[in-house]
N, CA, C and O atoms as CSV, one atom per row, in Angstrom:
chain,resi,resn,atom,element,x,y,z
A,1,UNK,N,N,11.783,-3.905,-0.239
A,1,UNK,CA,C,11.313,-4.939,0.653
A,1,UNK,C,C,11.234,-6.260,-0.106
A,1,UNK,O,O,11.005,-6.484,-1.294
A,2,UNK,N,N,11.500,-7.106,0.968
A,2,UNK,CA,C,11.350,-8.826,0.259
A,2,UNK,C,C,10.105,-8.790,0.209
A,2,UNK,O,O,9.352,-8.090,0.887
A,3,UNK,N,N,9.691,-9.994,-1.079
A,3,UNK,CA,C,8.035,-10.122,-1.579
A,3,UNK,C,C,7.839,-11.148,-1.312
A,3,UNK,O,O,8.572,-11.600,-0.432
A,4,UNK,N,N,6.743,-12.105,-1.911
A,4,UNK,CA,C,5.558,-10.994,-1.974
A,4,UNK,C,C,5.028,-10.737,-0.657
A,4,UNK,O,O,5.223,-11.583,0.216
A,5,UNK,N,N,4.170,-9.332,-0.306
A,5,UNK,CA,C,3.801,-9.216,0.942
A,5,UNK,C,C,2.259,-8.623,0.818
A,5,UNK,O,O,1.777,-8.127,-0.200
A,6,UNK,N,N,1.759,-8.752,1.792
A,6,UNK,CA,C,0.288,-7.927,1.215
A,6,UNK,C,C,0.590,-6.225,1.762
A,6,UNK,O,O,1.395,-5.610,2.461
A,7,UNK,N,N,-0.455,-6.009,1.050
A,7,UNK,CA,C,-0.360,-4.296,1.074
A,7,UNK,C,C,-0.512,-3.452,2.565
A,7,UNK,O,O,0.028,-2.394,2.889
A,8,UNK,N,N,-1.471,-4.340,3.364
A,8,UNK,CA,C,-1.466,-4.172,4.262
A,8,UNK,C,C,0.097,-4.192,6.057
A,8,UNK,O,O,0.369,-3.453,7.003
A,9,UNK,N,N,0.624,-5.617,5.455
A,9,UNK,CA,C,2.170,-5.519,5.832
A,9,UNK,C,C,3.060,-4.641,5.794
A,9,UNK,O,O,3.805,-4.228,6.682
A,10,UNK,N,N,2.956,-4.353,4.685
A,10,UNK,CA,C,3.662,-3.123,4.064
A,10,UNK,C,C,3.644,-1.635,4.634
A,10,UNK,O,O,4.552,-0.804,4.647
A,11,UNK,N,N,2.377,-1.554,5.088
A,11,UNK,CA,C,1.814,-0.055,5.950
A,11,UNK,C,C,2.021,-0.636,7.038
A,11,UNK,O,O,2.498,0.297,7.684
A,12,UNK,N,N,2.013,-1.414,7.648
A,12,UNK,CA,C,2.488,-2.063,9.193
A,12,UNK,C,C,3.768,-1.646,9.230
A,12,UNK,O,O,3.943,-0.643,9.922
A,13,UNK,N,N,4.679,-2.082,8.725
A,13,UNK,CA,C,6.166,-2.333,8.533
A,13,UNK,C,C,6.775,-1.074,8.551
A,13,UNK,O,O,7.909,-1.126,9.028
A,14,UNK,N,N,6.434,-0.019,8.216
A,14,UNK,CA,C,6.383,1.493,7.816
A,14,UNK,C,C,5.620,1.854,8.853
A,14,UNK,O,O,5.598,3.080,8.748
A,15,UNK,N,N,5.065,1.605,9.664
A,15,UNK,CA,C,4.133,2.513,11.063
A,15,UNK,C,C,3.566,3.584,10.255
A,15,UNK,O,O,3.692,4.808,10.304
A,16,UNK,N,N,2.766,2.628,9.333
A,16,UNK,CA,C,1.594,3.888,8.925
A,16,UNK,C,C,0.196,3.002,8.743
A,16,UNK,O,O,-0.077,1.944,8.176
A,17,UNK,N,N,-0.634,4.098,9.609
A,17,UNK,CA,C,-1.963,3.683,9.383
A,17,UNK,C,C,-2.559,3.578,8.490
A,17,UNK,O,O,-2.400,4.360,7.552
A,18,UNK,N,N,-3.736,2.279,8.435
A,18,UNK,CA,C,-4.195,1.980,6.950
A,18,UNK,C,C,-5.107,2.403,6.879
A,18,UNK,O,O,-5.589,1.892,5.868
A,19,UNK,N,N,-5.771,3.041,7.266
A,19,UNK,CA,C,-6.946,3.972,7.135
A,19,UNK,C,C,-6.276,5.514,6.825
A,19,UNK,O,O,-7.168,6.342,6.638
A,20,UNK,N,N,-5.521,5.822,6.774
A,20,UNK,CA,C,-4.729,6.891,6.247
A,20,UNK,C,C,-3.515,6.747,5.459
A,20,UNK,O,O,-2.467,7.387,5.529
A,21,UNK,N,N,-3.835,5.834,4.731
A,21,UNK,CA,C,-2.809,5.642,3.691
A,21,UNK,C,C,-3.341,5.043,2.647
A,21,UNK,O,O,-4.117,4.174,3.046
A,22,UNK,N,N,-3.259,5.129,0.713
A,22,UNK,CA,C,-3.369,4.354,0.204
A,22,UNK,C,C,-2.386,4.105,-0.432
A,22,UNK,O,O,-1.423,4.865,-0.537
A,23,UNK,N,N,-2.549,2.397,-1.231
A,23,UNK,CA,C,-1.227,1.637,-1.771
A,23,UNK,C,C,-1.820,1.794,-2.843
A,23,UNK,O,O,-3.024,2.017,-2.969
A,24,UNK,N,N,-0.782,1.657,-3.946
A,24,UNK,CA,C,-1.137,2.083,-5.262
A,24,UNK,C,C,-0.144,1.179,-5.899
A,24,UNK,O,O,1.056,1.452,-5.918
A,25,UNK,N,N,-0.712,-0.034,-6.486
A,25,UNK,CA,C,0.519,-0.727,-7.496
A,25,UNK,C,C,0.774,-0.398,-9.216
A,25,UNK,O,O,-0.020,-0.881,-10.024
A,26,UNK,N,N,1.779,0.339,-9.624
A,26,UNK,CA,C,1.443,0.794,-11.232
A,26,UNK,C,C,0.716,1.102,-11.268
A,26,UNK,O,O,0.711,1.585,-10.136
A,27,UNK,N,N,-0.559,1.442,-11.803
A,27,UNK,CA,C,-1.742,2.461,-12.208
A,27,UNK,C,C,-2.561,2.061,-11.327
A,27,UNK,O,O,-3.553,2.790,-11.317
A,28,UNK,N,N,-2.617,1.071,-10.428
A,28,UNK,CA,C,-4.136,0.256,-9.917
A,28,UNK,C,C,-4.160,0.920,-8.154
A,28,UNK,O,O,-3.196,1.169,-7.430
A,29,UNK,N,N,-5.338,1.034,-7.928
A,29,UNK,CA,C,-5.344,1.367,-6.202
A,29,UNK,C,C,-5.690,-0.537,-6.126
A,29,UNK,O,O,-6.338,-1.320,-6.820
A,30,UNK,N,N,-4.680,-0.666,-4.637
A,30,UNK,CA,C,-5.479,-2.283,-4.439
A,30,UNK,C,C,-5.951,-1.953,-3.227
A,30,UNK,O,O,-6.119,-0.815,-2.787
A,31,UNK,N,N,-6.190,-3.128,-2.625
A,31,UNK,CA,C,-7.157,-3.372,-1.330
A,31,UNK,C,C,-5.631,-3.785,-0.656
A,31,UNK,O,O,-4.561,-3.978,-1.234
A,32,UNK,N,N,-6.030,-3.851,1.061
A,32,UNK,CA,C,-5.024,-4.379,2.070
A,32,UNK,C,C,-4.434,-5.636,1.592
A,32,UNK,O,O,-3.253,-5.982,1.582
A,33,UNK,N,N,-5.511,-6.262,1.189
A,33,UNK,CA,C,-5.305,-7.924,1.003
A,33,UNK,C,C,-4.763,-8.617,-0.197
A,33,UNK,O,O,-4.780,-9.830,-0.404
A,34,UNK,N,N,-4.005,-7.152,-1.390
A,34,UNK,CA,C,-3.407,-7.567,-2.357
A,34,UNK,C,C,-2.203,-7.940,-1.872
A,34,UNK,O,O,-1.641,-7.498,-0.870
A,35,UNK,N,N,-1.652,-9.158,-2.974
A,35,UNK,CA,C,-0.401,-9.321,-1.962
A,35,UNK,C,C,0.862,-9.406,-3.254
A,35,UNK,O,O,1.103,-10.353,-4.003
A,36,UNK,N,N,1.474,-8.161,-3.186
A,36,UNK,CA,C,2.023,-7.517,-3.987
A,36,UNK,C,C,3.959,-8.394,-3.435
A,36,UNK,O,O,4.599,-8.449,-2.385
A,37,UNK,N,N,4.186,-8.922,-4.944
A,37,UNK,CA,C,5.505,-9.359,-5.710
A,37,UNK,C,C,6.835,-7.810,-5.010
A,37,UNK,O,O,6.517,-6.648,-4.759
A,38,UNK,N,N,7.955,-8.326,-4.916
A,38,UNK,CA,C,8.736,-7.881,-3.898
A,38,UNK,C,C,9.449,-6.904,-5.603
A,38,UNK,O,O,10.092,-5.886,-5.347
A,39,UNK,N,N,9.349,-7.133,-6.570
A,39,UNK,CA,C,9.393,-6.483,-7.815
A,39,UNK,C,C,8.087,-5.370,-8.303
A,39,UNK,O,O,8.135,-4.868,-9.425
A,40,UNK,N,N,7.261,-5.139,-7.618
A,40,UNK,CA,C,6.289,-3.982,-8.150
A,40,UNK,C,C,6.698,-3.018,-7.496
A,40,UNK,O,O,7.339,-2.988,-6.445
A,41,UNK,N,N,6.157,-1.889,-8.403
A,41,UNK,CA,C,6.299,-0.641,-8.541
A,41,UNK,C,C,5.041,0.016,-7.595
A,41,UNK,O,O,3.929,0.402,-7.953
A,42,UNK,N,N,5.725,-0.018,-6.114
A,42,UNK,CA,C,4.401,0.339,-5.034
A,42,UNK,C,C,4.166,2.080,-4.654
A,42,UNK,O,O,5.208,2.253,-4.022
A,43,UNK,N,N,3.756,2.877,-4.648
A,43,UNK,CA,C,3.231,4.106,-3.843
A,43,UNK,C,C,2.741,4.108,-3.187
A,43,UNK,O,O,1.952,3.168,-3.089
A,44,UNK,N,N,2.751,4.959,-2.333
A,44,UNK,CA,C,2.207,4.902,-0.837
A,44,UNK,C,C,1.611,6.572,-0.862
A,44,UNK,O,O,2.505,7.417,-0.820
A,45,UNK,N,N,0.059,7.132,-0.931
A,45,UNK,CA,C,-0.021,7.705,-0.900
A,45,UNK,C,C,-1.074,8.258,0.417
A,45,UNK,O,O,-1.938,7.471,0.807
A,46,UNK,N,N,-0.965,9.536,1.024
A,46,UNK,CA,C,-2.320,9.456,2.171
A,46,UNK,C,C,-3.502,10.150,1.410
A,46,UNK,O,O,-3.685,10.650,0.300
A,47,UNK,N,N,-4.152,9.951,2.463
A,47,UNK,CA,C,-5.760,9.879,1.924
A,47,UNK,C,C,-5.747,11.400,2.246
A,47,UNK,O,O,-5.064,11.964,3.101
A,48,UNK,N,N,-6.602,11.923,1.422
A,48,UNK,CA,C,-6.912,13.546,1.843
A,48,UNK,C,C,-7.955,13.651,1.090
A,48,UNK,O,O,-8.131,13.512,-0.121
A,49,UNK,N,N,-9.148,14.119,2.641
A,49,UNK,CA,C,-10.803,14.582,2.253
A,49,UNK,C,C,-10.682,16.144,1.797
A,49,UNK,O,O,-9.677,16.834,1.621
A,50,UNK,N,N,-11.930,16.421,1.681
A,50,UNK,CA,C,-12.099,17.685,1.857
A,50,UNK,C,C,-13.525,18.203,0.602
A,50,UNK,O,O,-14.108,17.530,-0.248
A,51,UNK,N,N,-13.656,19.504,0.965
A,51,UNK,CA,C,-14.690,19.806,-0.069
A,51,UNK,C,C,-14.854,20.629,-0.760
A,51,UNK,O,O,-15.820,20.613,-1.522
């Protein structure tokens, strides 16, 4: 994807919910409102509870 975009765009753009998904840039979890360079190394991982 073209950059930079926030993290939140990104799960839009992809039809995935952001409450069930987290973004992960290189080692760091960010928030929706990071607004991640069209050159990082992004993951997209879902959230999973449990006990």
């Amino acid at each position: 994807m073209k950059g930079p975009r926030k993290a939140a765009l990104i799960l839009k753009e992809l039809n995935l919910p952001r409450e069930a998904y987290l973004v992960i840039c290189g080692e760091e979890l960010v928030t929706e409102d990071a607004l991640l360079p069209d050159d990082a190394d992004v993951e997209i991982r879902p959230v999973i509870s449990g006990g």
